[in-house]
Structure formats: C-alpha cells, structure tokens
mmCIF file of the N, C-alpha and C atoms, coordinates in Angstrom:
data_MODEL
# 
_entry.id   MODEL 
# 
loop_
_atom_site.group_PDB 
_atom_site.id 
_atom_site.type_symbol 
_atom_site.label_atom_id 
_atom_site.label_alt_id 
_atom_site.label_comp_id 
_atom_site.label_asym_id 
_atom_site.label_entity_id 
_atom_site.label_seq_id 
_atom_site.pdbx_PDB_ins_code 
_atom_site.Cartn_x 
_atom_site.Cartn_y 
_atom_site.Cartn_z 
_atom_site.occupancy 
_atom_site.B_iso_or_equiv 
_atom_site.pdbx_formal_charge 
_atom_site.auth_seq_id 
_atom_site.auth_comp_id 
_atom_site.auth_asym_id 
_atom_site.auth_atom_id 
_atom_site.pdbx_PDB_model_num 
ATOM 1   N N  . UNK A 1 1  ? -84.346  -173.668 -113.781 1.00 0.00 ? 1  UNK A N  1 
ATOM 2   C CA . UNK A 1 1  ? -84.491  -174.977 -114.379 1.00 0.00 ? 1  UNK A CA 1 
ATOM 3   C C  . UNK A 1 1  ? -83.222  -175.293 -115.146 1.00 0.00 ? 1  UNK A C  1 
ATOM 4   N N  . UNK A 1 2  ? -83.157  -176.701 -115.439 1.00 0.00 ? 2  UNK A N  1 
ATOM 5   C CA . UNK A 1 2  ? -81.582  -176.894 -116.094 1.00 0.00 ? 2  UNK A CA 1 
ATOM 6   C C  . UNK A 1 2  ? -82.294  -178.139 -116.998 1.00 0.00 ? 2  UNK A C  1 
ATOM 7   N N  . UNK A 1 3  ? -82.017  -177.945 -118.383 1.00 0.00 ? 3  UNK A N  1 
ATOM 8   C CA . UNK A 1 3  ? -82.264  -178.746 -119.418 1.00 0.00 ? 3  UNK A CA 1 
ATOM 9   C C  . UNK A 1 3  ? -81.046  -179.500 -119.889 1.00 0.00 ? 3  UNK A C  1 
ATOM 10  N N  . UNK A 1 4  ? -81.122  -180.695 -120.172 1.00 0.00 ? 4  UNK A N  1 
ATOM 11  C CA . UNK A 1 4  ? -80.147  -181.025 -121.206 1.00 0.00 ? 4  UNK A CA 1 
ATOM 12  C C  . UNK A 1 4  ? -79.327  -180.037 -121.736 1.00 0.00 ? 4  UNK A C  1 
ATOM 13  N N  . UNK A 1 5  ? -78.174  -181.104 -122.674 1.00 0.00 ? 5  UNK A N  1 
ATOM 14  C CA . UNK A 1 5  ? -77.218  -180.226 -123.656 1.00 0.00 ? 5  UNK A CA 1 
ATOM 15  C C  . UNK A 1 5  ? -78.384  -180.365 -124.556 1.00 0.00 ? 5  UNK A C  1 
ATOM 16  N N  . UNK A 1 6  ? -78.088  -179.362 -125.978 1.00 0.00 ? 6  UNK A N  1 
ATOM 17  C CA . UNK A 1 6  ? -78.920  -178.837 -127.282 1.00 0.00 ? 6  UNK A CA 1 
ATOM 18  C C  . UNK A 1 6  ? -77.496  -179.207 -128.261 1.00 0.00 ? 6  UNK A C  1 
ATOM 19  N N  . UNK A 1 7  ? -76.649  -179.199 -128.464 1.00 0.00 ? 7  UNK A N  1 
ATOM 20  C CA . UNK A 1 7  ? -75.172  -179.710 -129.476 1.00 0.00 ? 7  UNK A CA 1 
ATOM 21  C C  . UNK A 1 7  ? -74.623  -180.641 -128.788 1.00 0.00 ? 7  UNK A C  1 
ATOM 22  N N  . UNK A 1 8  ? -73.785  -180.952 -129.662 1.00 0.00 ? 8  UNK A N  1 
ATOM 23  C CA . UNK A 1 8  ? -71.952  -181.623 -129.166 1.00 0.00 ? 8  UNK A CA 1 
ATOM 24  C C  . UNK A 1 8  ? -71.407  -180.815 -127.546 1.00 0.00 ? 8  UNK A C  1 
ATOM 25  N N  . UNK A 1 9  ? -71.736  -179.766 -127.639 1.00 0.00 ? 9  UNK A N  1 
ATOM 26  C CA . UNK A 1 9  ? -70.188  -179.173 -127.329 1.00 0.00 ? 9  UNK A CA 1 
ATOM 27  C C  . UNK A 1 9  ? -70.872  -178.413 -126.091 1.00 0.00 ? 9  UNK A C  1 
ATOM 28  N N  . UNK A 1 10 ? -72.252  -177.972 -126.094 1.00 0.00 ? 10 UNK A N  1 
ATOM 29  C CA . UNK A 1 10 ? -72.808  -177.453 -124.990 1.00 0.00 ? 10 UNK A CA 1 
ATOM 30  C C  . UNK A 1 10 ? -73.035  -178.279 -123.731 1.00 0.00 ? 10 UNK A C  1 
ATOM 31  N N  . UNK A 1 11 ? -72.534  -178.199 -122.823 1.00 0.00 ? 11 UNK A N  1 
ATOM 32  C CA . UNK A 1 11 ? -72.587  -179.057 -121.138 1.00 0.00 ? 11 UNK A CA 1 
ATOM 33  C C  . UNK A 1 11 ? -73.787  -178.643 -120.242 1.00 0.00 ? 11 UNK A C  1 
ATOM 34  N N  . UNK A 1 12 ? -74.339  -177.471 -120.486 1.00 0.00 ? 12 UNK A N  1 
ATOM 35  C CA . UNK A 1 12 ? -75.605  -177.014 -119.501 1.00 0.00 ? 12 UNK A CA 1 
ATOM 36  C C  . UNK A 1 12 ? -75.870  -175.609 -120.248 1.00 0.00 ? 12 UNK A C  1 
ATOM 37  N N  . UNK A 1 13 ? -77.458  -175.936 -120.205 1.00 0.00 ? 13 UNK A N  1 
ATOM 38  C CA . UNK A 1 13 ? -78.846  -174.812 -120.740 1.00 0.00 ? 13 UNK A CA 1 
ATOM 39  C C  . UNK A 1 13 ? -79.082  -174.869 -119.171 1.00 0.00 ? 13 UNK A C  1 
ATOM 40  N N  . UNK A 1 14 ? -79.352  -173.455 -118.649 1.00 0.00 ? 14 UNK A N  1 
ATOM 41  C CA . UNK A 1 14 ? -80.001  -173.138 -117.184 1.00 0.00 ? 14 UNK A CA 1 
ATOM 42  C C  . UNK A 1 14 ? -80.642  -172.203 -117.634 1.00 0.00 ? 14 UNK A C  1 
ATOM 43  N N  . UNK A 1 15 ? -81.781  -172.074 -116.497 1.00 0.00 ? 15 UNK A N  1 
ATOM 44  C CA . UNK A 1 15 ? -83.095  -170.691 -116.526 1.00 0.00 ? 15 UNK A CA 1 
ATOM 45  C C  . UNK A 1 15 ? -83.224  -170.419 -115.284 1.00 0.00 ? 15 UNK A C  1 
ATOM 46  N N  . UNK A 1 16 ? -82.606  -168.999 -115.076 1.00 0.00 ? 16 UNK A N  1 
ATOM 47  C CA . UNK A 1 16 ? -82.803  -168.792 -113.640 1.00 0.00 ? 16 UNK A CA 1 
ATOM 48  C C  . UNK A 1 16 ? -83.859  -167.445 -113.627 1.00 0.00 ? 16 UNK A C  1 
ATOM 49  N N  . UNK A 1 17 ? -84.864  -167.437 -112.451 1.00 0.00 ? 17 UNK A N  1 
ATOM 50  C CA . UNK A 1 17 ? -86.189  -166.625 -112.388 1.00 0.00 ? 17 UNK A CA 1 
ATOM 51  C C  . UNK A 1 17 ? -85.356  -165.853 -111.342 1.00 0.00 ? 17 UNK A C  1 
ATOM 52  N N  . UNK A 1 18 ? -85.460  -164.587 -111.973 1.00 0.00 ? 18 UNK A N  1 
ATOM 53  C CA . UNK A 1 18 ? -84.889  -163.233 -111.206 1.00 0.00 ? 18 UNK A CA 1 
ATOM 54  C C  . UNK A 1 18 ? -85.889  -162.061 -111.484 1.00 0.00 ? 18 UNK A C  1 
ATOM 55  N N  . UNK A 1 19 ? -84.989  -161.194 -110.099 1.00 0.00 ? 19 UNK A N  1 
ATOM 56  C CA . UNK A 1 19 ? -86.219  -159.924 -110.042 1.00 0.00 ? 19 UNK A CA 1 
ATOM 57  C C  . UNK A 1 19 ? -85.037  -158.936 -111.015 1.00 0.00 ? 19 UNK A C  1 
ATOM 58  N N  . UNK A 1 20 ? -86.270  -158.196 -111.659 1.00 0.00 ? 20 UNK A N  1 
ATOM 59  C CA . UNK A 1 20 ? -85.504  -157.039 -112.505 1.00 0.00 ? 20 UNK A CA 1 
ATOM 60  C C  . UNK A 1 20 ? -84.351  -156.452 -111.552 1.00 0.00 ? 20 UNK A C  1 
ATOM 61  N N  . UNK A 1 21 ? -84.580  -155.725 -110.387 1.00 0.00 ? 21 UNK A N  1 
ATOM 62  C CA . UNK A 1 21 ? -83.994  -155.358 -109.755 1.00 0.00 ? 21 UNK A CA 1 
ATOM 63  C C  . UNK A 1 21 ? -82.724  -156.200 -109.479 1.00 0.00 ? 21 UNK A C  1 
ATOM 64  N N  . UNK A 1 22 ? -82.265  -157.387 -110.043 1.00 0.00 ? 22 UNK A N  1 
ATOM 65  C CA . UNK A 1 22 ? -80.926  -158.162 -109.337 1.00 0.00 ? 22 UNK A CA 1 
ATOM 66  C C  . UNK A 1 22 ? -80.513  -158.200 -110.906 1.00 0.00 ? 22 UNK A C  1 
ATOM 67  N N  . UNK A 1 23 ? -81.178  -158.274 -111.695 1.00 0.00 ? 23 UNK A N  1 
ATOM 68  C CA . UNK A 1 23 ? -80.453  -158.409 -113.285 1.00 0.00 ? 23 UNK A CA 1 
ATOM 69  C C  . UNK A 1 23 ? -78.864  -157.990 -113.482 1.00 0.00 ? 23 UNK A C  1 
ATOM 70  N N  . UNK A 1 24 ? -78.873  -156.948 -113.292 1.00 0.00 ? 24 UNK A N  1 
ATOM 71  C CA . UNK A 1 24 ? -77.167  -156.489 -113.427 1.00 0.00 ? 24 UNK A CA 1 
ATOM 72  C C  . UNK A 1 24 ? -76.315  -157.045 -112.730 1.00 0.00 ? 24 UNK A C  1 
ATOM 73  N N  . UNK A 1 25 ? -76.699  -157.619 -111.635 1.00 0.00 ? 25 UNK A N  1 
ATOM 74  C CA . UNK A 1 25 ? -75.841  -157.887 -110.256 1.00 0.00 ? 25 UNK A CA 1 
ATOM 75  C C  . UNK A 1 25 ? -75.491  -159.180 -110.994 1.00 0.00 ? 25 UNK A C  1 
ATOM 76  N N  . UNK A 1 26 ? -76.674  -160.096 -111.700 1.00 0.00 ? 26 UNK A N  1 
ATOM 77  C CA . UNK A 1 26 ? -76.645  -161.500 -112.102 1.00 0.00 ? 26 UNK A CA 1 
ATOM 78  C C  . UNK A 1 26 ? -75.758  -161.744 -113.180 1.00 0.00 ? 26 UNK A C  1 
ATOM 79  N N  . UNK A 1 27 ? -75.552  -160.678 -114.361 1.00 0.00 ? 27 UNK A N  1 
ATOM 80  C CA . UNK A 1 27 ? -74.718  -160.278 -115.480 1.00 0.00 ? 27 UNK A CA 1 
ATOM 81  C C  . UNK A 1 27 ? -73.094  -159.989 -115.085 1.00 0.00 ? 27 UNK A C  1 
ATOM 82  N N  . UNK A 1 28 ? -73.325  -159.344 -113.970 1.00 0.00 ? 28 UNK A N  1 
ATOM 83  C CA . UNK A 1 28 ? -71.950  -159.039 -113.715 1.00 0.00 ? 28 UNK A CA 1 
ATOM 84  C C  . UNK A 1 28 ? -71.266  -160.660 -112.919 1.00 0.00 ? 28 UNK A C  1 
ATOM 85  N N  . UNK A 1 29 ? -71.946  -161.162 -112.400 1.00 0.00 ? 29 UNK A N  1 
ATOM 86  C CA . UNK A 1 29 ? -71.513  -162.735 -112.021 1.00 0.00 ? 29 UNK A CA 1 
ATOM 87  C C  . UNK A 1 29 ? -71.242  -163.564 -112.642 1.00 0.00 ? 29 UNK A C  1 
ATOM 88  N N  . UNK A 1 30 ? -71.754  -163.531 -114.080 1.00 0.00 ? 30 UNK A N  1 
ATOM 89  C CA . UNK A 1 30 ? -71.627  -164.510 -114.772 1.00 0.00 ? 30 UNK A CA 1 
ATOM 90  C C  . UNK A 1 30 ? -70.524  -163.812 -115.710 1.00 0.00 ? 30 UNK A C  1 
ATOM 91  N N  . UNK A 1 31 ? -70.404  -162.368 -115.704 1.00 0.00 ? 31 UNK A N  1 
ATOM 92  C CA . UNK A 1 31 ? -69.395  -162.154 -116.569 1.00 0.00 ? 31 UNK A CA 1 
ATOM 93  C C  . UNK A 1 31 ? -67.624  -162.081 -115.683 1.00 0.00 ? 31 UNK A C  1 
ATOM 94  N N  . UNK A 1 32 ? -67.925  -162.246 -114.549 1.00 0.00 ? 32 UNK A N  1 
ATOM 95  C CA . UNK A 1 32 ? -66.871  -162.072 -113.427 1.00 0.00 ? 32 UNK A CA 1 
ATOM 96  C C  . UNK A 1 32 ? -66.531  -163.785 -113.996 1.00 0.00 ? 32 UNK A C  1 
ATOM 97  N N  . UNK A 1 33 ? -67.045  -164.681 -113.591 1.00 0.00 ? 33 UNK A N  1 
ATOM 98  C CA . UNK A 1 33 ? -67.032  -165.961 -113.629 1.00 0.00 ? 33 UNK A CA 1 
ATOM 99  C C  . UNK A 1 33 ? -66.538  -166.359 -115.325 1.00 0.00 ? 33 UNK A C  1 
ATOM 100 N N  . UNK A 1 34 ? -66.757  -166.051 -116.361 1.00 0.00 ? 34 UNK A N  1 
ATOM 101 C CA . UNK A 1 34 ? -66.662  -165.991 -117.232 1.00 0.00 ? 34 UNK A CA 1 
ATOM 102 C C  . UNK A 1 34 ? -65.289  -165.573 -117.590 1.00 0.00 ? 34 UNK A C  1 
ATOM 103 N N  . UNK A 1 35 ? -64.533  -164.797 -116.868 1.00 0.00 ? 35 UNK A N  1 
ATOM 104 C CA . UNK A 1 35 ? -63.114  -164.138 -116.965 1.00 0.00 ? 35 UNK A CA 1 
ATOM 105 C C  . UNK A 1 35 ? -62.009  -164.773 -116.214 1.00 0.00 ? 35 UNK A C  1 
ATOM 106 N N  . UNK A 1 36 ? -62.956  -165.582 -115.277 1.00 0.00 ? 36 UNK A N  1 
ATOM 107 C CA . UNK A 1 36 ? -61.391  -166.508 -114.679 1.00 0.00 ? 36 UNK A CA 1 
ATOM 108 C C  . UNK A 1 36 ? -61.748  -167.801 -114.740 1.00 0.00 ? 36 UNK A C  1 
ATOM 109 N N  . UNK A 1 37 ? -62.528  -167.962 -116.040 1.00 0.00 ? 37 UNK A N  1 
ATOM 110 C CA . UNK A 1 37 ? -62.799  -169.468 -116.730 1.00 0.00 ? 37 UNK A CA 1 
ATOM 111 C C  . UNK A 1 37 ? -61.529  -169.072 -117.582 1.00 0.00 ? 37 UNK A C  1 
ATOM 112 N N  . UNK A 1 38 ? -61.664  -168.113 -118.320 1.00 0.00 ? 38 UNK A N  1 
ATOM 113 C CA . UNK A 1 38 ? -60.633  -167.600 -119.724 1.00 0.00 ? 38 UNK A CA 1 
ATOM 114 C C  . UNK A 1 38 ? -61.188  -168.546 -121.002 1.00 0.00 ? 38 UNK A C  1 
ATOM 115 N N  . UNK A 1 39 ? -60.105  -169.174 -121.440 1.00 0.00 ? 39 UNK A N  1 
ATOM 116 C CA . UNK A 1 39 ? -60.840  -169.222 -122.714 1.00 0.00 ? 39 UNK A CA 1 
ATOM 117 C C  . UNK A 1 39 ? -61.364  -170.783 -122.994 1.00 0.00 ? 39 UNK A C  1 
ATOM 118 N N  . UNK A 1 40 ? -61.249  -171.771 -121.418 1.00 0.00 ? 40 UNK A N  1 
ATOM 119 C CA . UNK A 1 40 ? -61.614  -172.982 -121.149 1.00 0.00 ? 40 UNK A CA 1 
ATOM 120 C C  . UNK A 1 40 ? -63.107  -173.441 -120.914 1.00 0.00 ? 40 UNK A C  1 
ATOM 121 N N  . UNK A 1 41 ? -63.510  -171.977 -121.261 1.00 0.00 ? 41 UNK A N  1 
ATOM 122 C CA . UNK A 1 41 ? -65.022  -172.153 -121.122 1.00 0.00 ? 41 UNK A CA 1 
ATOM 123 C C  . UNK A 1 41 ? -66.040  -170.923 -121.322 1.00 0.00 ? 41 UNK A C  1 
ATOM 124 N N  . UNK A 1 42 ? -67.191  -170.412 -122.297 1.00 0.00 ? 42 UNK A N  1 
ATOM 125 C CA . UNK A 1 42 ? -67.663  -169.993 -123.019 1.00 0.00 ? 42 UNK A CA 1 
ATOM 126 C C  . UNK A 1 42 ? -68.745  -169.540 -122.100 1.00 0.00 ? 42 UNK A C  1 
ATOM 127 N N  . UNK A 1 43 ? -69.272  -168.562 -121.583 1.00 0.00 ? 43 UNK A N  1 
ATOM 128 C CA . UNK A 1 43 ? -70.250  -168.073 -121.328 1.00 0.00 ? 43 UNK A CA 1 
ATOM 129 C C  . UNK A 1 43 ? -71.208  -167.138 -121.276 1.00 0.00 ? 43 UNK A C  1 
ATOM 130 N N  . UNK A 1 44 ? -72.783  -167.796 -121.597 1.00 0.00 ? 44 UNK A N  1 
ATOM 131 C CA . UNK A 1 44 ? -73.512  -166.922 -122.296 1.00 0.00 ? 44 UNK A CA 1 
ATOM 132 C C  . UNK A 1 44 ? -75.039  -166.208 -121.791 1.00 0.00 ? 44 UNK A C  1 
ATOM 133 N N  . UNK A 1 45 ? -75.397  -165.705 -121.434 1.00 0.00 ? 45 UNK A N  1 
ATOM 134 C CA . UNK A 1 45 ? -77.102  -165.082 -121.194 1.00 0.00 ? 45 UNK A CA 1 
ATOM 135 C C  . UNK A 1 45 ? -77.524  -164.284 -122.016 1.00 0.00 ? 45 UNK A C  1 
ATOM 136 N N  . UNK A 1 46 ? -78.804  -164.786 -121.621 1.00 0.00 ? 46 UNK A N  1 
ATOM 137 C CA . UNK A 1 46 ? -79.720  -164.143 -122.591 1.00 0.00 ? 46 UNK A CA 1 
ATOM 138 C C  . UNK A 1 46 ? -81.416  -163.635 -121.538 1.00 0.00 ? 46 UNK A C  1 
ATOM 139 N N  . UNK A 1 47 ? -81.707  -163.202 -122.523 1.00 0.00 ? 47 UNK A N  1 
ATOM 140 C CA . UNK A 1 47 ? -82.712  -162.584 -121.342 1.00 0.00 ? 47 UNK A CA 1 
ATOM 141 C C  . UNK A 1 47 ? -83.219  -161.084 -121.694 1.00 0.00 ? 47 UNK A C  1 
ATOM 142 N N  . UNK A 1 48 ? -84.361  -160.627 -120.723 1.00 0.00 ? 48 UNK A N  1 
ATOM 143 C CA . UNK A 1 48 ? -85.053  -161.290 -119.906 1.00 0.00 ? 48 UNK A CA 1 
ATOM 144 C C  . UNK A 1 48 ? -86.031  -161.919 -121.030 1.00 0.00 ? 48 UNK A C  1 
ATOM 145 N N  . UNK A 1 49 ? -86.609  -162.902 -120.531 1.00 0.00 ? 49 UNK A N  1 
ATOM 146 C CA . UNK A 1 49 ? -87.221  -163.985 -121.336 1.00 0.00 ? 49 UNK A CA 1 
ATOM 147 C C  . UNK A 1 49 ? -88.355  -164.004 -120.499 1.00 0.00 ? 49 UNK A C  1 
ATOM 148 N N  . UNK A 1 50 ? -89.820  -164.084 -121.141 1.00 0.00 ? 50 UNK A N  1 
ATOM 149 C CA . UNK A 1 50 ? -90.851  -163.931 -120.596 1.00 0.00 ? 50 UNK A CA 1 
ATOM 150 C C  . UNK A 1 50 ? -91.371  -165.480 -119.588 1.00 0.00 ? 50 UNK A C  1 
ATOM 151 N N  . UNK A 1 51 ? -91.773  -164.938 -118.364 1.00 0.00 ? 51 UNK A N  1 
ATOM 152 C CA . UNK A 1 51 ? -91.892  -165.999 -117.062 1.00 0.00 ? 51 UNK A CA 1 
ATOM 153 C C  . UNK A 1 51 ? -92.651  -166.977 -117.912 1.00 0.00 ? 51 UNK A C  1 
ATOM 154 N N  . UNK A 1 52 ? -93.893  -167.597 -118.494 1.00 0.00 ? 52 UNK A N  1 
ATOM 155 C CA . UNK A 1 52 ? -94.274  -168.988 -119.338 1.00 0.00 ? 52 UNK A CA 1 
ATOM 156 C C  . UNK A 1 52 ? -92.794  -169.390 -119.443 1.00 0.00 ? 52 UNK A C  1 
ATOM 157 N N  . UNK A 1 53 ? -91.540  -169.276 -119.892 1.00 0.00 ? 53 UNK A N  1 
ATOM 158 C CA . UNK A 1 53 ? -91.003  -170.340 -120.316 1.00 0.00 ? 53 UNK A CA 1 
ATOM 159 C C  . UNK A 1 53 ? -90.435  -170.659 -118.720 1.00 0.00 ? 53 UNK A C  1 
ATOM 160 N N  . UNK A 1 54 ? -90.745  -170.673 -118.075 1.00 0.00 ? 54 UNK A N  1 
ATOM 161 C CA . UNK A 1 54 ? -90.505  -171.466 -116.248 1.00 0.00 ? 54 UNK A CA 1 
ATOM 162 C C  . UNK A 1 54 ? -91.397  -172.184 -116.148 1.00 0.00 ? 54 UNK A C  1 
ATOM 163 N N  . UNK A 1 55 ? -92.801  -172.418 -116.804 1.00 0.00 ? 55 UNK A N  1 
ATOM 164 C CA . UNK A 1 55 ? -93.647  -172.846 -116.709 1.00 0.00 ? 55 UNK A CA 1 
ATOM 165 C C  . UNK A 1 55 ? -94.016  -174.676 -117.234 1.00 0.00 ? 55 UNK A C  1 
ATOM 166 N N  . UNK A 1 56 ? -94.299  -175.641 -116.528 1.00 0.00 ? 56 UNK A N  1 
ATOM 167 C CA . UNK A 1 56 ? -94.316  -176.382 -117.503 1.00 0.00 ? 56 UNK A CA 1 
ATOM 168 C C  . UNK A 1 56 ? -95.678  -176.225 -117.832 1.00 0.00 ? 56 UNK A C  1 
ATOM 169 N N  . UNK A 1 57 ? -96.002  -176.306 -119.480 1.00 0.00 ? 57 UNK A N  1 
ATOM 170 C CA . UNK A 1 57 ? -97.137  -176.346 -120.115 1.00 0.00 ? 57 UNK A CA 1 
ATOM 171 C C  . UNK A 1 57 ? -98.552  -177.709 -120.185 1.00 0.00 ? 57 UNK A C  1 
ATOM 172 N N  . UNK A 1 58 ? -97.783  -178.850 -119.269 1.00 0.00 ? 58 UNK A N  1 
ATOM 173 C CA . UNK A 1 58 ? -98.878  -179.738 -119.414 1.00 0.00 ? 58 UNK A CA 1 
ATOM 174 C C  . UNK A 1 58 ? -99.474  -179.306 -117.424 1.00 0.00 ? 58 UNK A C  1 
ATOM 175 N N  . UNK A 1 59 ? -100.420 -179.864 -117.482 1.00 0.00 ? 59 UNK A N  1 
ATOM 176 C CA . UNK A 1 59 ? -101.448 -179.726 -116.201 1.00 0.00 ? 59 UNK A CA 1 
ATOM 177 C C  . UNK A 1 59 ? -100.935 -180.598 -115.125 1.00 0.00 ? 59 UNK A C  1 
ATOM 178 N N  . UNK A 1 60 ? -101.523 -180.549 -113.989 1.00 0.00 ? 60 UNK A N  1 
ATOM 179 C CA . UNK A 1 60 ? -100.410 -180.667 -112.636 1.00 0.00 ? 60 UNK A CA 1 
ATOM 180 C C  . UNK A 1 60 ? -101.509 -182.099 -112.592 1.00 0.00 ? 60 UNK A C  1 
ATOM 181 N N  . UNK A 1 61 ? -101.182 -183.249 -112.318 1.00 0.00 ? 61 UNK A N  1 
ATOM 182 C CA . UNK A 1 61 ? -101.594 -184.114 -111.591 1.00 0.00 ? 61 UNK A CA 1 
ATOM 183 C C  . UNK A 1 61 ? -102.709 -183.556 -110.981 1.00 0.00 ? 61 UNK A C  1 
ATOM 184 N N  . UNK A 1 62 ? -103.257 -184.184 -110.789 1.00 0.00 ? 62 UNK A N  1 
ATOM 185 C CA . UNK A 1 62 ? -104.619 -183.919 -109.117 1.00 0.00 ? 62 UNK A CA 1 
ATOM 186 C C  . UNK A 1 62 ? -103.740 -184.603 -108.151 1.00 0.00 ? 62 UNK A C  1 
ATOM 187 N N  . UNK A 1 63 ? -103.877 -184.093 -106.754 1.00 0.00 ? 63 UNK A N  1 
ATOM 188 C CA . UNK A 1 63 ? -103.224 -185.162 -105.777 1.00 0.00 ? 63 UNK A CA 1 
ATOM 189 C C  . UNK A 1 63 ? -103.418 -186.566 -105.158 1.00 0.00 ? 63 UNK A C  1 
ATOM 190 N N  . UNK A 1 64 ? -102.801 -186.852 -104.788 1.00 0.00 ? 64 UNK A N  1 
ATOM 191 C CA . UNK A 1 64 ? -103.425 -188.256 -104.799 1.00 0.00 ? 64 UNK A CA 1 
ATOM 192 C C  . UNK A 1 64 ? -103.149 -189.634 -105.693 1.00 0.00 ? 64 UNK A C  1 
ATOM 193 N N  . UNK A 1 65 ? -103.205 -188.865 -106.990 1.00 0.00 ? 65 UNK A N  1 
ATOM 194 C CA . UNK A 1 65 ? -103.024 -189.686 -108.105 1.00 0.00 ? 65 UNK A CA 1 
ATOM 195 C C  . UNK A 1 65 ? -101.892 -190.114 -108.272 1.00 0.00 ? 65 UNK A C  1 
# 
C-alpha cells in the first residue's frame, strides 16, 4: 500500500506484505538502492509490522451496491 506524505519533506510512506523468508533479500534492496541514491535521498524500513496494518479496518461493501 502507498499512503500520502506525513511532513514537508517526506515524498512516499509504502507497506509492502512479504514472506519472512524474502526479508533480508528486501533489506538488502533497499539498502543497495539507498547507496547509489547517496546523499540525494534518505532511505528507511521498518518492520516486520503486524499483517492488520494491510488491512483496511472499515467493512467491504456488499456487492452490488
């Protein structure tokens, strides 16, 4: 999922749903990516963060409606 900015200065909040098993692989991408940004751009994870927040919390339509 990709939310709005939260400050001034932040351009993109993302939530990406991964299997434990790819976690490191996903860290090392963003920290690879992160090194030939240099210092034009700031990057951060956090995690693992429990699956509800992928969730939206209000109720699904019925279909049809």
């Amino acid at each position: 999922t990709v939310q709005g900015a939260t400050d001034d200065e932040q351009v993109l909040s993302a939530s990406f749903l991964l299997r434990s098993a790819d976690e490191a692989r996903f860290r090392e991408a963003v920290a690879e990516r992160a090194r030939a940004c240099g210092d034009r751009l700031a990057l951060s994870v956090t995690g693992p963060l429990p699956c509800y927040s992928f969730v939206d919390p209000r109720p699904a339509s019925p279909a049809g409606r």
